[in-house]
N, C-alpha and C positions, 0 to 999 in steps of 0.2 A: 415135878410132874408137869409135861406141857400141855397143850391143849389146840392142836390145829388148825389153825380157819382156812378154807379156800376161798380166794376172791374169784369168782368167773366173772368172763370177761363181757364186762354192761352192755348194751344198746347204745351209744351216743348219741341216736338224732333219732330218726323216726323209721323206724323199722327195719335198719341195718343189719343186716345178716352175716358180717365180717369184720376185721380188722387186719392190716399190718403191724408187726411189733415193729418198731421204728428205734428208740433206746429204752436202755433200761439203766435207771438209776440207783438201783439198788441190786447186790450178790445176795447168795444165799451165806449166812452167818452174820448178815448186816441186822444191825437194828431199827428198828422204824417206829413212826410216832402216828397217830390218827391223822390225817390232811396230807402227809407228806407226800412228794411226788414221788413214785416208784418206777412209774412207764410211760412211757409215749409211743401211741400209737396214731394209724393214719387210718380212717376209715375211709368211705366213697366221699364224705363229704370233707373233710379236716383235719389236720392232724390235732390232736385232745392227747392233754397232759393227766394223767390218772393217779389218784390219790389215796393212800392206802387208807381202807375202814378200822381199821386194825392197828394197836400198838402192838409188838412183840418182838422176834426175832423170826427171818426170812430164812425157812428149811427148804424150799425149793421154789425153781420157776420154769412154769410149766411149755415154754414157747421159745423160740430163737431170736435173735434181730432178723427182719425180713422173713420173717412165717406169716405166714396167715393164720390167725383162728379165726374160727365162727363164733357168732355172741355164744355165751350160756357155756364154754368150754371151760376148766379151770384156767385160771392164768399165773396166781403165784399163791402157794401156801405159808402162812405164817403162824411161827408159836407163842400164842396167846397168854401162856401160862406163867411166859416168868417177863417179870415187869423188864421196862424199857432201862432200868440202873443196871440190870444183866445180872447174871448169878453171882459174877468175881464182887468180895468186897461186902458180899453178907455173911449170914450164921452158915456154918456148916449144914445144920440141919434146920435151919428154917425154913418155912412151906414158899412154895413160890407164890407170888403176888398174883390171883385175875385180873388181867387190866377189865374196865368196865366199857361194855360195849358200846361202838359207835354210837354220838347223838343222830336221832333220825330226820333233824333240822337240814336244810340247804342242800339236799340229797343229791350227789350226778346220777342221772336217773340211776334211786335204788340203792347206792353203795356207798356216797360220800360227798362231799362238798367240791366242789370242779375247784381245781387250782387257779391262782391270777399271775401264776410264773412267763413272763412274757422273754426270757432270755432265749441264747441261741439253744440249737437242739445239742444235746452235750451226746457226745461220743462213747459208745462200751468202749474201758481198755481192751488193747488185744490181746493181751494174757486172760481174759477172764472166760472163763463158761460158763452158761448156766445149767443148773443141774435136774433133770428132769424127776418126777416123783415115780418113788417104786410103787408100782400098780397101777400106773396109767393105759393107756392103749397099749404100749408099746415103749418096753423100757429097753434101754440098751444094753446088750452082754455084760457080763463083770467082768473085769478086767484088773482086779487086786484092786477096786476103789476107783480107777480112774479113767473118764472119759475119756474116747481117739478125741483127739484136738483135729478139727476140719473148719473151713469155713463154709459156711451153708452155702454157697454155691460149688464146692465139692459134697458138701451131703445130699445134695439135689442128685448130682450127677452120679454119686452111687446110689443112692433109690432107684434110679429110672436103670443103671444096668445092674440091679439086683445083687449090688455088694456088700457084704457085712463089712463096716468099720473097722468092728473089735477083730478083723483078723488082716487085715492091711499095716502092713510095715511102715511106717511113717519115713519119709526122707527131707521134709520140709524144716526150713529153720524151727527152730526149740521143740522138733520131734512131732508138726503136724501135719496130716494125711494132705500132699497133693492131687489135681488131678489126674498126671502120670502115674502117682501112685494104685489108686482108684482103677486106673485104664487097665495097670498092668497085672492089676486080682481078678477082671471077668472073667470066668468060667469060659473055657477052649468052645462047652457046648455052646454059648453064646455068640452072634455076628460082630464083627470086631467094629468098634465104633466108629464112628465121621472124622476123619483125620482132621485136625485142628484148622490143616490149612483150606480144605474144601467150605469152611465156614464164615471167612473172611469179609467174603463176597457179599455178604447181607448179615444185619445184625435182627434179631428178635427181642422186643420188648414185651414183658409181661403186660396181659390187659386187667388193671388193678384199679385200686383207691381211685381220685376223683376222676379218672379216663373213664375207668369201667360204668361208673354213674351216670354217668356223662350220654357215655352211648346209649344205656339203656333207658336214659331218660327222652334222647330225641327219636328213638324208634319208636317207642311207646307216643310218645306226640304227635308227630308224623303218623302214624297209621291208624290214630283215633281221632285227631281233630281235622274238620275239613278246612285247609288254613285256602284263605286268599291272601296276595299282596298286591298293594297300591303303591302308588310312586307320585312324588311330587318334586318338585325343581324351583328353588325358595331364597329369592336377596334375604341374605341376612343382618346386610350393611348397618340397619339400624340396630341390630343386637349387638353385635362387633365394638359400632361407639359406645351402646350401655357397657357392655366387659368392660371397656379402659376406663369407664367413668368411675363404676363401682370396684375395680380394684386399685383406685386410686384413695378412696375413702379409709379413714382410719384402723374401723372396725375389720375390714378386710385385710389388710397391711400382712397379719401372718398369715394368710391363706393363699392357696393357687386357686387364683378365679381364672377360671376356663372356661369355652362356651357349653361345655358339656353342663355348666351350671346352668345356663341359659334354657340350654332345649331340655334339662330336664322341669324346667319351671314351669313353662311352656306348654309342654305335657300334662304336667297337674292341672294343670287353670284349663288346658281342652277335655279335659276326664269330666268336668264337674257336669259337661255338658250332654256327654253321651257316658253316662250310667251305665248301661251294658259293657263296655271294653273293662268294666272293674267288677266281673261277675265269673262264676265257674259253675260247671255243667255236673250236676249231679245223677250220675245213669241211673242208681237203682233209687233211687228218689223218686226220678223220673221230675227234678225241679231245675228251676237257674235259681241260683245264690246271687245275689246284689250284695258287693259291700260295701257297709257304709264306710271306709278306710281305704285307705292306700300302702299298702306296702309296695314302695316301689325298687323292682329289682333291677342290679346294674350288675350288666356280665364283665367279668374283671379275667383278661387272660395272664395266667399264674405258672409257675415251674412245671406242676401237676398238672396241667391242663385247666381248663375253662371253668368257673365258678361264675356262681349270681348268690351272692349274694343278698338281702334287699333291707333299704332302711324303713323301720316301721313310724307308720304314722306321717307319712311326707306330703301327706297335702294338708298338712295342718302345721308346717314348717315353714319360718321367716325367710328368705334368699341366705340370710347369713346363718341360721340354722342348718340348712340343708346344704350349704358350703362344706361346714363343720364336718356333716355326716358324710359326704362325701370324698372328704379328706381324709376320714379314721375309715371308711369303708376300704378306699383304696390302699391307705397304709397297711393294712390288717391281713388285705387277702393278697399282696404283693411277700407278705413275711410268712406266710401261709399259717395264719391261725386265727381267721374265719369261725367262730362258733358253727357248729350246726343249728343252735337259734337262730344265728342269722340266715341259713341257709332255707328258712324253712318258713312258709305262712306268707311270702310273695304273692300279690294280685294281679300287676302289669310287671314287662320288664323293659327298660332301655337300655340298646345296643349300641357303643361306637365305633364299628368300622373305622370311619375316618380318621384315627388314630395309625392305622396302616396306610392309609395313604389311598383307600378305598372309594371308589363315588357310592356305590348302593350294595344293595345285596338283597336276598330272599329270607329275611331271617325267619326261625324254627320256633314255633310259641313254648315257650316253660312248660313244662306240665299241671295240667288243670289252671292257665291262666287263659284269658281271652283275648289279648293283644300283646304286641310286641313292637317295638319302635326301634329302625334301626336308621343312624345319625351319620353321614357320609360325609367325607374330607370337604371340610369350607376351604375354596378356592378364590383367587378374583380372577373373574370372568368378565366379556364385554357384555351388557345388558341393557336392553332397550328402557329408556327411562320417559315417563311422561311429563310436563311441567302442567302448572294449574291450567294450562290454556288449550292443554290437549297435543300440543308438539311433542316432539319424540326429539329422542337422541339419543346415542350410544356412546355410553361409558363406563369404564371397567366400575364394578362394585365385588362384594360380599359373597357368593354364592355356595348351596351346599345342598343336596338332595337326602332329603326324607323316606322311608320305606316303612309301610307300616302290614305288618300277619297280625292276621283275626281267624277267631274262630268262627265259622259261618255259623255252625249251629245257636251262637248266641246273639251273633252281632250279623245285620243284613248290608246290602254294600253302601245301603244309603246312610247306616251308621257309621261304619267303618269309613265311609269318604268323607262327612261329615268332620271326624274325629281328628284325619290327618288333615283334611283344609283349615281346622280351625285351630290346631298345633301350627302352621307355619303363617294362619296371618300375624297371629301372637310375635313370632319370630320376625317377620317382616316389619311389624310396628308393634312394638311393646308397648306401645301405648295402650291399644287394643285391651289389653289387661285389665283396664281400668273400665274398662263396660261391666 
C-alpha cells in the first residue's frame, strides 16, 4: 500500500510568485532519498536546486522543462509507503515500510534542506517525459497509456491554436508531434497561422526569471523614489599605485585585485560619514530606518540579465576580506547560482559601468535602498597638477568619474554631495583614510 506526498512548489526568496522548471533529475518510477536533488528551477532571482522532503518512489511530475508554475502549485508526487530498497527483493506479502517523515532541521523555506550541489545544470534526456497526475487541472486524453511526445514549444504553439495533441499524427523522429504537424490539425474554422517565413524578421523573447524582476523592480523605484544624481571627475593616480602595491603583497597573490576593490573601500569609509545614504524609507511607518550595517550591493551583469547581489556585513571587512567576498560574489553570480539570500537585505549598492568602457551614467536606486554609486572607466587623462609651491602643470594621470542617486526623500543635496566628495578624496589620497 503506498501513500502519496505532493511537494508544491516552495517560495525561494521573498515573496516570489513563480518559477521556471529548468531540469529535472529525477522520472517517475525513480527512487529518491530525503535531501536528494530532484529539480532545478529559475525563479526571478536564481536559479535554486530543489531537494526532495520525501524518500519513496516518484508517481508523477506535475510541470515540463520551461513551464512556469506559481509557488504553492504541486510540483512532483512521491510514494512514501514503500521504502527506498523498493518492493523487488522482499517478502511477498510483507507490509511496505513508512519512510519517516522529513526532519524539520535546515528547512528551504518549509520543505527541505537547500542542496550545496554546485555542478553544471544536467540535461533531461530526450527520450524521457514527465508524467502528469490524473486529477490535476487538466490531464491529457488517454491514449492506451501513452503521452503525444512534443516539445514544449510545439505544446505552446498547439495551446494558442486550440489543438488537442492526443489527435495529431505524429511525423517527427521516434514518432513526436512537430510543428507542421500541429499547423496542419487547426480546424479550417480557425485563421491559418503566421507563415514561419513572415516571422524571421524579428525574434520575441519571453519576459521571465531575473529580466522580469528586474524590470519590475526599477519601475517600482523609479516611480516611488525621488532619485537625484551627482557627478564628480576624480585623479585616482594615487589608488592605481595602492592596486599594484597591494596586489603585489603575498596574501593577495590568489586574488584579482582590481580597483573596483578600491572604490568599493572607499565608499564604506565615506558611509561612516553620512548615515543617511545607509537608511530606507518606511511609508506606512511613516519612519527612516538607519542601519547600523552594510550590506553592500554589487550589480553583476549575468546570462540572465542583471543581478546585485550584496555581501553582508562589508563595513566591518579587512581590504583582503572584502577582496575575498568579492571574488566568490562575482564567481557565483557569473555561474548563475547567486542564492536568493544573497539577493536580499542590500542597504547601498555599487555600479561598474566602466567595465564597458563607460565614463558615467544615471544609475536607478535598488529598491528600498538610499544610494547608489556608479564607477566610470578610469582612463589616463591630461590633468592639471599643483606642486607644493602652487605652480601647475599638466600631466597625463589616473582619471575616472563617480555618479552617485540618492533618494531625496531620505538624503538632502548637502548629504548626498557630502557623501560623493568624500568617496573620491578617499580615492584621490588613500591616505585620507587614516583620519
Amino acid at each position: 500500500m503506498t501513500s502519496p506526498q505532493q511537494f508544491l512548489l516552495p517560495d525561494v526568496g521573498e515573496g516570489l510568485t513563480e518559477a521556471e522548471i529548468l531540469a529535472w533529475s529525477v522520472q517517475p518510477g525513480d527512487v529518491v532519498e530525503v535531501n536528494q536533488i530532484i529539480v532545478e528551477v529559475e525563479t526571478a532571482k536564481a536559479a535554486v536546486e530543489l531537494p526532495s522532503p520525501y524518500a519513496g518512489v516518484v508517481s508523477a511530475l506535475h510541470a515540463e522543462v520551461g513551464e512556469l508554475l506559481p509557488v504553492g502549485r504541486p510540483l512532483i508526487t512521491i510514494d512514501t509507503g514503500t521504502s527506498a530498497g523498493g518492493v523487488e527483493g522482499g517478502e511477498p506479502d510483507a507490509p511496505a515500510v513508512r519512510q519517516p517523515e522529513p526532519q524539520q532541521a535546515e528547512l528551504l523555506v518549509g520543505y527541505g534542506p537547500q542542496g550545496t550541489g554546485t555542478g553544471r545544470r544536467r540535461r533531461r534526456p530526450a527520450h524521457a517525459q514527465p508524467q502528469r497526475a490524473v486529477g490535476g487541472e487538466r490531464s491529457a486524453p488517454d491514449r492506451g497509456g501513452v503521452r503525444p511526445a512534443a516539445k514544449p514549444p510545439v505544446r505552446k504553439l498547439a495551446k494558442d491554436l486550440g489543438v488537442d495533441l492526443t489527435t495529431v499524427a505524429p511525423t517527427g523522429p521516434g514518432n513526436t508531434i512537430t510543428r507542421e504537424d500541429v499547423r496542419r490539425a487547426v480546424p479550417e474554422t480557425l485563421p491559418a497561422p503566421v507563415p514561419e517565413t513572415a516571422r524571421t524578421s524579428e525574434t520575441r523573447i519571453p519576459i521571465r526569471g531575473v529580466r522580469k524582476h528586474t524590470a519590475a523592480a526599477m519601475i517600482a523605484s523609479a516611480f516611488t523614489a525621488p532619485h537625484v544624481t551627482e557627478f564628480i571627475t576624480v585623479d585616482v593616480t594615487a589608488t592605481m599605485r595602492l592596486r599594484e602595491l597591494v596586489a603585489g603583497r603575498r596574501e593577495f597573490r590568489d586574488l584579482r585585485v582590481t580597483p573596483l576593490l578600491f572604490f568599493a573601500r572607499a565608499f564604506l569609509i565615506a558611509l561612516a560619514k553620512t548615515p543617511e545614504a545607509n537608511s530606507s524609507w518606511d511609508e506606512e511607518a511613516q519612519e527612516i530606518v538607519l542601519k547600523h550595517y552594510v550590506n553592500l550591493g554589487v550589480a553583476a551583469a549575468t546570462d540572465r540579465g542583471l543581478v546585485v547581489p550584496n555581501i553582508k556585513g562589508a563595513d566591518r571587512m579587512s581590504l583582503l576580506e572584502l577582496a575575498q567576498a568579492l571574488a566568490d560574489l562575482t564567481a557565483t553570480a557569473r555561474a548563475g547560482r547567486t542564492s536568493p539570500q544573497d539577493m536580499s537585505g542590500g542597504t547601498v549598492t555599487l555600479t561598474n559601468v566602466g567595465v564597458f568602457g563607460v565614463d558615467t551614467g544615471t544609475p536607478i536606486l535598488n529598491p528600498g535602498e538610499a544610494a547608489i554609486l556608479a564607477v566610470g572607466a578610469v582612463r589616463r587623462m591630461p590633468w592639471v597638477v599643483q606642486d607644493g609651491d602652487g605652480n601647475e602643470r599638466i600631466e597625463p594621470r589616473w582619471v575616472t568619474q563617480l555618479a552617485l542617486s540618492f533618494d531625496h526623500r531620505l538624503m538632502d543635496g548637502r548629504q548626498g554631495s557630502e557623501l560623493l566628495a568624500n568617496t573620491a578624496q578617499i580615492l584621490n589620497e588613500p591616505g585620507l583614510a587614516m583620519l
